[in-house]
SEZA-437604 format. One record per residue (C-alpha): residue number from 0; x, z, y. Coordinates in pm, whole numbers, plus 50000, padded with zeros to 5 digits. Layout:
N
<node resi="NUM" x="X" z="Z" y="Y"/>
...
//
This chain:
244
<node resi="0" x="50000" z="50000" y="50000"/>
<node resi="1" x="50132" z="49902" y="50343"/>
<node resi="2" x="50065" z="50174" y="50609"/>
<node resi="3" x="50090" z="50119" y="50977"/>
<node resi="4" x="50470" z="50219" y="51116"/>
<node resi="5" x="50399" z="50554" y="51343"/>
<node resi="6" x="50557" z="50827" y="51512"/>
<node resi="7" x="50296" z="51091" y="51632"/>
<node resi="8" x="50625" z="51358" y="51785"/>
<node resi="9" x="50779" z="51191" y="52075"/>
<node resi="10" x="50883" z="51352" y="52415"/>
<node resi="11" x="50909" z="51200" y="52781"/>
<node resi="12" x="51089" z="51342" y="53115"/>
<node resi="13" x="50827" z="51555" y="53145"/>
<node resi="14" x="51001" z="51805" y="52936"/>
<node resi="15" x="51312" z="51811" y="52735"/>
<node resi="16" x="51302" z="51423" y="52652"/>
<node resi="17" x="51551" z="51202" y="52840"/>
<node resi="18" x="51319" z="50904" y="52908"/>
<node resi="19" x="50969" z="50829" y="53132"/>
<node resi="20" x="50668" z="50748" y="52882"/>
<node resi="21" x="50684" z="50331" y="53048"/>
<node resi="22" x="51032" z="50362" y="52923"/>
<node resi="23" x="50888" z="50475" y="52544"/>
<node resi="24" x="50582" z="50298" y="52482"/>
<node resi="25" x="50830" z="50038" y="52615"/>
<node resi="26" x="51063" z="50053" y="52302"/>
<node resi="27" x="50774" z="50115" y="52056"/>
<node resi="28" x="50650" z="49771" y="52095"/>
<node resi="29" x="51007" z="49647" y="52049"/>
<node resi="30" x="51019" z="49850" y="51749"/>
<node resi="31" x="50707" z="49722" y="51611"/>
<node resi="32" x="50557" z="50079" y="51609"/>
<node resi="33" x="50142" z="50100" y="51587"/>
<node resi="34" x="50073" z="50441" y="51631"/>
<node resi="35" x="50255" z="50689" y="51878"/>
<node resi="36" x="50193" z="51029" y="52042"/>
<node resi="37" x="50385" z="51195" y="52341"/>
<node resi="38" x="50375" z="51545" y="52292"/>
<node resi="39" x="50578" z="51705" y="52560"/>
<node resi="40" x="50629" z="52112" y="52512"/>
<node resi="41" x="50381" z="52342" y="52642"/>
<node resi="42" x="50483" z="52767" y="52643"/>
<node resi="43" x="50531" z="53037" y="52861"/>
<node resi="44" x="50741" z="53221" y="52623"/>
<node resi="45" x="51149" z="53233" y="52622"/>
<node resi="46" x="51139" z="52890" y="52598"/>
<node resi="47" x="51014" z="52814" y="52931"/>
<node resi="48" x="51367" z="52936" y="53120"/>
<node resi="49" x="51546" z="52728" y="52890"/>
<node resi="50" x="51383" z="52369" y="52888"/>
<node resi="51" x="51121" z="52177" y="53138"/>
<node resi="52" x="50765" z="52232" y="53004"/>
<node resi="53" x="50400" z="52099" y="53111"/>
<node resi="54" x="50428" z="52404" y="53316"/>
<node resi="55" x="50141" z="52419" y="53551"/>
<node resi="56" x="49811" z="52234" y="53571"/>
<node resi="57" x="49895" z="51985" y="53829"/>
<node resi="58" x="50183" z="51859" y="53577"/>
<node resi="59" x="49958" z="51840" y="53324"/>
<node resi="60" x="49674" z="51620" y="53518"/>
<node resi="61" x="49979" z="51419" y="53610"/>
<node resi="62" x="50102" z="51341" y="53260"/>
<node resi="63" x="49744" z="51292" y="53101"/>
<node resi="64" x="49692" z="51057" y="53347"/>
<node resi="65" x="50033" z="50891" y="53312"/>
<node resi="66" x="49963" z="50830" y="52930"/>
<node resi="67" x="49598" z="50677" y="53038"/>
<node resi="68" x="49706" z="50440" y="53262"/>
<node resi="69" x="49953" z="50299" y="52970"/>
<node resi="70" x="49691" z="50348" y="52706"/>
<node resi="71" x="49482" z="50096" y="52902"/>
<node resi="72" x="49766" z="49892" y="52962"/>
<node resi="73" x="49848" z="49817" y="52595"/>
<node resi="74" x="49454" z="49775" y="52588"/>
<node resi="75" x="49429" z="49521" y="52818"/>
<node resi="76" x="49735" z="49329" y="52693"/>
<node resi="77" x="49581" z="49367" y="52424"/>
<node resi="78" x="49961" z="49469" y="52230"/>
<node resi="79" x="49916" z="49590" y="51859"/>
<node resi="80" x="50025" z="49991" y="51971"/>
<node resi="81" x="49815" z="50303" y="51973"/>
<node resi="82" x="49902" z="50550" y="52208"/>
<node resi="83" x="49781" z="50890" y="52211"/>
<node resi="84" x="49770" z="51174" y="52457"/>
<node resi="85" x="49924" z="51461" y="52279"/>
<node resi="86" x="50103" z="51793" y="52356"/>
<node resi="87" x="50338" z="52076" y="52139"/>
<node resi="88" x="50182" z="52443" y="52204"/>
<node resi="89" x="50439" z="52677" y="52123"/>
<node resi="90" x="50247" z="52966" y="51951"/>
<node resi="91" x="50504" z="53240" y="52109"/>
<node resi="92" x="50327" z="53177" y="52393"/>
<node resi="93" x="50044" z="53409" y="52560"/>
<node resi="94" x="49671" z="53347" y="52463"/>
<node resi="95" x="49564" z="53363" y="52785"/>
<node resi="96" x="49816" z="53104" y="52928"/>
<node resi="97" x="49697" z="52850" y="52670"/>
<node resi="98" x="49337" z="52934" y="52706"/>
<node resi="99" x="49377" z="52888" y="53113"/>
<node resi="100" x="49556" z="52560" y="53123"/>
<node resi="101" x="49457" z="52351" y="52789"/>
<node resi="102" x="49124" z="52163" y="52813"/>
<node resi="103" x="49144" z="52041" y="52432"/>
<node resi="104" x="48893" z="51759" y="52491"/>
<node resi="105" x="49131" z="51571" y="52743"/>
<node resi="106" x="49400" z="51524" y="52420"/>
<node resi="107" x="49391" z="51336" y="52129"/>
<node resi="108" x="49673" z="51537" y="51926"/>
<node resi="109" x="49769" z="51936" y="51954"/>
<node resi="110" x="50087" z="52018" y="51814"/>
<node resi="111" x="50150" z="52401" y="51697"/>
<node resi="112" x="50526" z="52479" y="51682"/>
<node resi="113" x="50672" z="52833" y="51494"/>
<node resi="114" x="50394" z="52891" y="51254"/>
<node resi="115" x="50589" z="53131" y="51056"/>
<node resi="116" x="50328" z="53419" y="50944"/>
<node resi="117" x="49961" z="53529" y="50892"/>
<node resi="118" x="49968" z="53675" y="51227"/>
<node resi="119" x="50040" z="53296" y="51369"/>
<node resi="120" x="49730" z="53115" y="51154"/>
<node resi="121" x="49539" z="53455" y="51304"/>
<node resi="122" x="49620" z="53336" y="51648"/>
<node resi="123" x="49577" z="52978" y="51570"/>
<node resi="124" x="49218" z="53045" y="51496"/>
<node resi="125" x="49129" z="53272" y="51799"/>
<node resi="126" x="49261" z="53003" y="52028"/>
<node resi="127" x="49066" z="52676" y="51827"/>
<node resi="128" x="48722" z="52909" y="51808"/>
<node resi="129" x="48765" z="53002" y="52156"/>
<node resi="130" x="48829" z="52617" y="52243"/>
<node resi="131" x="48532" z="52514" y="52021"/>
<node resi="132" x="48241" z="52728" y="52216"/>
<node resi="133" x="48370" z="52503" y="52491"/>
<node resi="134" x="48212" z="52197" y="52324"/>
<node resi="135" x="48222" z="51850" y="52528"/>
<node resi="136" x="47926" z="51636" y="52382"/>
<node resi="137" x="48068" z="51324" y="52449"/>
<node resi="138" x="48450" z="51411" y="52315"/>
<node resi="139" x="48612" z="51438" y="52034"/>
<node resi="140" x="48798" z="51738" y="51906"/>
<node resi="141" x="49148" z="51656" y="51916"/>
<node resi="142" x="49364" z="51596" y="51517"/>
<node resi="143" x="49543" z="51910" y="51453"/>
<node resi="144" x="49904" z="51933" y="51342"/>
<node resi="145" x="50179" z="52183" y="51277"/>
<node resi="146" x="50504" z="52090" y="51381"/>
<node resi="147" x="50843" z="52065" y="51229"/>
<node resi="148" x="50668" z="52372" y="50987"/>
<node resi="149" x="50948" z="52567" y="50779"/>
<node resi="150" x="50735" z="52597" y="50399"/>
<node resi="151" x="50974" z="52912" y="50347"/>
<node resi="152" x="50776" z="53148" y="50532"/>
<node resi="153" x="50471" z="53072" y="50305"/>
<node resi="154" x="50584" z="52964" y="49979"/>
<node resi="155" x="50672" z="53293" y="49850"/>
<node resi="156" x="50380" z="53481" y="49971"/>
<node resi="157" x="50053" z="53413" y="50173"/>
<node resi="158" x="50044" z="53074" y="49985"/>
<node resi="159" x="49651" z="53127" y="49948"/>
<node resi="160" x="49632" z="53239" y="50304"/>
<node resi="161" x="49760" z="52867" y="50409"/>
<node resi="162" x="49617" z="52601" y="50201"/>
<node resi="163" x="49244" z="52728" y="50320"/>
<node resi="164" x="49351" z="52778" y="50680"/>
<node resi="165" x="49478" z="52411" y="50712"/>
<node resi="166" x="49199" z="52259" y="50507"/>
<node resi="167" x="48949" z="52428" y="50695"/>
<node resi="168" x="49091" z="52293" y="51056"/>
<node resi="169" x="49176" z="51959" y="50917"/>
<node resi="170" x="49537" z="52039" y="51024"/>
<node resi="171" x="49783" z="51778" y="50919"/>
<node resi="172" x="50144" z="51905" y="50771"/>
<node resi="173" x="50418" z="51681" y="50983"/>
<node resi="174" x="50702" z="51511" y="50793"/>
<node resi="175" x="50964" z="51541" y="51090"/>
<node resi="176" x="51302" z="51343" y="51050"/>
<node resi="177" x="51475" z="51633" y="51266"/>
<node resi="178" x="51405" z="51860" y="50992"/>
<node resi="179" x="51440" z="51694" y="50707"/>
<node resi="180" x="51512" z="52047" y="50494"/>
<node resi="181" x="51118" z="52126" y="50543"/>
<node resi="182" x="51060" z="51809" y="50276"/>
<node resi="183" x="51348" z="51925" y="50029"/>
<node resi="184" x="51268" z="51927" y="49682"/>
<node resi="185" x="51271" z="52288" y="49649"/>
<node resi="186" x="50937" z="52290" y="49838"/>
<node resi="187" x="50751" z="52071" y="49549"/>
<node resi="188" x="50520" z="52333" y="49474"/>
<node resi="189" x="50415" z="52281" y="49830"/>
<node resi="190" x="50400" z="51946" y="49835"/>
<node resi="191" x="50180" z="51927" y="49552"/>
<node resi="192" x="49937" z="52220" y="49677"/>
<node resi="193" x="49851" z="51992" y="49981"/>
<node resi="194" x="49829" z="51660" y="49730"/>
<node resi="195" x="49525" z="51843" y="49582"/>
<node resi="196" x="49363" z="51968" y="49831"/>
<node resi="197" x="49394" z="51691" y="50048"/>
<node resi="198" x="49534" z="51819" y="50335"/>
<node resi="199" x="49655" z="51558" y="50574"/>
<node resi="200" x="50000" z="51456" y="50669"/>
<node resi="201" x="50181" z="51219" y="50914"/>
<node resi="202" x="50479" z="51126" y="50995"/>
<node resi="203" x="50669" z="51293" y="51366"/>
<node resi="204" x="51042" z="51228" y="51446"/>
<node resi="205" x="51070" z="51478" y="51746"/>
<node resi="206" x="51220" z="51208" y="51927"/>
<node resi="207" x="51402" z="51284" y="52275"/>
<node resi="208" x="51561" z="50973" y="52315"/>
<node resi="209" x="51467" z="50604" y="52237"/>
<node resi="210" x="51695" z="50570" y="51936"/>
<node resi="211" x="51520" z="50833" y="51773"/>
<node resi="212" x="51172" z="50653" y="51812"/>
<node resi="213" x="51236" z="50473" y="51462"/>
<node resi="214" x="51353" z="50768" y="51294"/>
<node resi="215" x="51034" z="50692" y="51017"/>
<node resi="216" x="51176" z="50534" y="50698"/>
<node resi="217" x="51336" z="50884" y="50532"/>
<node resi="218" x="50972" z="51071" y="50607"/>
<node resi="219" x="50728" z="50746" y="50498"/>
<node resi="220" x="50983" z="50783" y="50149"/>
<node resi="221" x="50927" z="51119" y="50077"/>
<node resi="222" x="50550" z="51078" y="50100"/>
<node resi="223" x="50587" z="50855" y="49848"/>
<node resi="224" x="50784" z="51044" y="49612"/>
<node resi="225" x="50546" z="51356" y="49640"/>
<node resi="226" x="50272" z="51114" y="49623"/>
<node resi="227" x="50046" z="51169" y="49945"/>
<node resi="228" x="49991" z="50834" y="50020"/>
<node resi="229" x="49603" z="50918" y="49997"/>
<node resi="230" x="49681" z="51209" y="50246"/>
<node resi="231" x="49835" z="51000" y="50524"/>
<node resi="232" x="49539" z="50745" y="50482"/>
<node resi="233" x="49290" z="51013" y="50549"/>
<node resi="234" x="49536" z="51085" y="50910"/>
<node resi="235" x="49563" z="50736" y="50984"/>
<node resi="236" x="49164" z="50690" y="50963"/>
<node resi="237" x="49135" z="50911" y="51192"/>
<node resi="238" x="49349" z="50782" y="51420"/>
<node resi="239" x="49186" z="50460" y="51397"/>
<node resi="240" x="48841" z="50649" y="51466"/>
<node resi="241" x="48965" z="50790" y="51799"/>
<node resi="242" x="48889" z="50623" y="52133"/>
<node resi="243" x="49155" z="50558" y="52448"/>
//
């Protein structure tokens, strides 16, 4: 089966990446990428003194709009790429701060970064039922994914705490080239705990420079060898089902 070539972990200027989101989308169509996401950092925790962030909520007007205007670009040029407005939520960060400056409904992808206990999928779950008594009726809820996710802190314990929590939210596991040790084959149990109950996976290369955009042929490989080719269908559907 021949699945579209995408990248849904890529950041611009407007944090740590070193290029504008022209300069990307850009390079993806050189590439021959379909499917891409920007998904600049978002946190108030430690991180924020140490690399730019969508810091405040004029910054983040400005980059949702940036992405539109080259969403309907591509559109009316009619060029075989899907871009999507996304943004990395470091989970370190306060509830408040996320609640007060993320309107869900105005992204396509969330990104949650340092899942790493039962505490984390506990906080996870106040912020997305908080979010979700905010309903839009003419928006979509954005796809859910966990970024560059380390299997270690689960595998050994709170295995069944999880599967459920990522099933229920329709939360796709990330196959990042900049960590390849999260898809090792010491994690097969894992692997094969999300190949049976379905849970959705895509491909993200973290990419903070344009040579890293095409990072995609080690993660699309593994997914074959643990066999969730059925899993990254289900993500790309809905990808396909989403509106600019």
């Amino acid at each position: 089966m021949a699945f579209p070539r995408l990248n849904l972990h890529i950041h611009s200027k407007y944090s740590d990446g070193g290029n504008s989101i022209k300069q990307i989308v850009r390079e993806s169509i050189e590439y021959g990428l379909n499917y891409i996401a920007i998904t600049d950092h978002f946190t108030n925790s430690w991180k924020a003194s140490v690399i730019p962030t969508l810091n405040s909520k004029e910054k983040l007007t400005n980059y949702i709009l940036e992405i539109k205007q080259c969403q309907n670009y591509l559109k009316r040029k009619n060029i075989n790429l899907r871009l999507f407005k996304g943004i990395e939520i470091d989970i370190s960060s306060s509830e408040s701060y996320i609640l007060n400056h993320i309107n869900p409904y105005k992204f396509d992808i969330i990104l949650f970064e340092y899942l790493e206990s039962p505490e984390g999928i506990a906080f996870i779950k106040n912020i997305l039922k908080s979010w979700k008594k905010k309903n839009h009726p003419n928006k979509n809820f954005p796809i859910l994914g966990l970024a560059h996710f380390d299997p270690s802190f689960f595998i050994y314990s709170y295995f069944d705490v999880l599967i459920p929590f990522l099933k229920e939210y329709n939360i796709y596991f990330e196959f990042n080239s900049s960590y390849s040790q999260y898809y090792a084959r010491k994690f097969q149990d894992f692997f094969l705990k999300l190949k049976e109950s379905s849970i959705l996976v895509a491909i993200g290369c973290d990419s903070h420079n344009l040579l890293d955009l095409m990072n995609i042929e080690e993660p699309f490989n593994k997914i074959r060898d643990y066999e969730l080719e059925d899993n990254l269908g289900k993500l790309i559907n809905l990808l396909e089902s989403r509106e600019d």
